[in-house]
N, C-alpha and C positions, 0 to 999 in steps of 0.2 A: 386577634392574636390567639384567642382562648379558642375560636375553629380552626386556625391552622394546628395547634397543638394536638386538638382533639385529630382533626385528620390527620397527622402524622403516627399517634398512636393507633389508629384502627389500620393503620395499613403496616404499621410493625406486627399487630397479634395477626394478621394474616397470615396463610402458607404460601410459600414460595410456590409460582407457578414458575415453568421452564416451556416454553417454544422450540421443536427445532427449527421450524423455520426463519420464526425470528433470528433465533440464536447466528445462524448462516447467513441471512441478510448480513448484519451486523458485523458479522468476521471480512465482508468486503465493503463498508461503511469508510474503513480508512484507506483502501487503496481506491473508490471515487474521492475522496478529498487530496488524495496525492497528484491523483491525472488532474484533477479541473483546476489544481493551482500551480501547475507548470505555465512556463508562458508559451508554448506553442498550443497548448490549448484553449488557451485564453486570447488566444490571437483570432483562432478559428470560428468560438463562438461568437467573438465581433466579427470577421466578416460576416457572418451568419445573419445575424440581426442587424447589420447595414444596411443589408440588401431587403428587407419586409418594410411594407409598408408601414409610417407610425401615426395608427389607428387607435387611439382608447381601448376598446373591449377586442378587438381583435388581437390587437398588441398584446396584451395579459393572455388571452386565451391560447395565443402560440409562445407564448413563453413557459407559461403553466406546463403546455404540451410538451413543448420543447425539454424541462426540468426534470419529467418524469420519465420522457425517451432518454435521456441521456443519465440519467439512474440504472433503469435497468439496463440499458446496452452495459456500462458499468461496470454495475454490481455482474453480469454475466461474462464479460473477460476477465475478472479474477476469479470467478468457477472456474473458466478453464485454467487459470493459470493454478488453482488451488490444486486441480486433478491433476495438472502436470508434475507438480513439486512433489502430489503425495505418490504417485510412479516411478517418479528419478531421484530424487532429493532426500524424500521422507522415508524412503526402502529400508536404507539403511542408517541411522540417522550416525551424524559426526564421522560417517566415511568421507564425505567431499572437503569438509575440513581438517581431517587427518591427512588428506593427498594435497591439499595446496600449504598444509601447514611446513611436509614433509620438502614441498618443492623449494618453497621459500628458504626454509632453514639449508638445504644442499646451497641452493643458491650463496645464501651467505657466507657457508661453509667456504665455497670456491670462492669469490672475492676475499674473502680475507686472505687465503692461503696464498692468492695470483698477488696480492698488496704485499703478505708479506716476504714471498721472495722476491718482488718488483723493491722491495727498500732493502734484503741483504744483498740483493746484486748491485745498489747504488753505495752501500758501505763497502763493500768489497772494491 
């Protein structure tokens, strides 16, 4: 306990180091944990490993392989999806929510206004 303590404290009087590449790994870290636990893709990686032979060391070594291609494949559809957001989305930010906020609210605006002369023309 008295080395863990010790190691906790030598890595507080540390400086902060910062990655950018980690740091951008990491920014698409949760959108692999959102695809790999939908169930269409959880369907696919079992077919996937139905069909390999189940060999010991060959088993591991294409799963290994398998874990790390399907990481970076990944982590690289939300780059693009990241580039996409920052050219349409990110431009202007709280314009796309301003225009669906705006739509909504008309919307509502007219259903109520159609309801409430749908109920004075039923008192009428």
């Amino acid at each position: 306990m008295l080395i863990a303590l010790g190691a906790i404290t030598l890595m507080e009087q540390r400086v902060a180091r910062h990655s950018k590449i980690l740091n951008k790994m990491a920014s698409g870290v949760f959108a692999v944990y959102l695809i790999t636990t939908t169930r269409p893709t959880n369907d696919l990686i079992e077919r996937f490993f139905a069909g390999i032979p189940q060999q010991g060391w060959l088993l591991l070594g294409i799963c290994i392989l398998f874990a790390i291609v399907l990481y970076i494949g990944l982590i690289c559809i939300d780059f693009i999806r990241q580039a996409l957001f920052s050219i349409t989305v990110d431009r202007h930010k709280g314009r796309w929510f301003e225009l669906l906020w705006d739509k909504y609210a008309r919307m509502i605006q007219h259903y109520r206004t159609k309801r409430l002369s749908l109920h004075a023309s039923q008192e009428a």
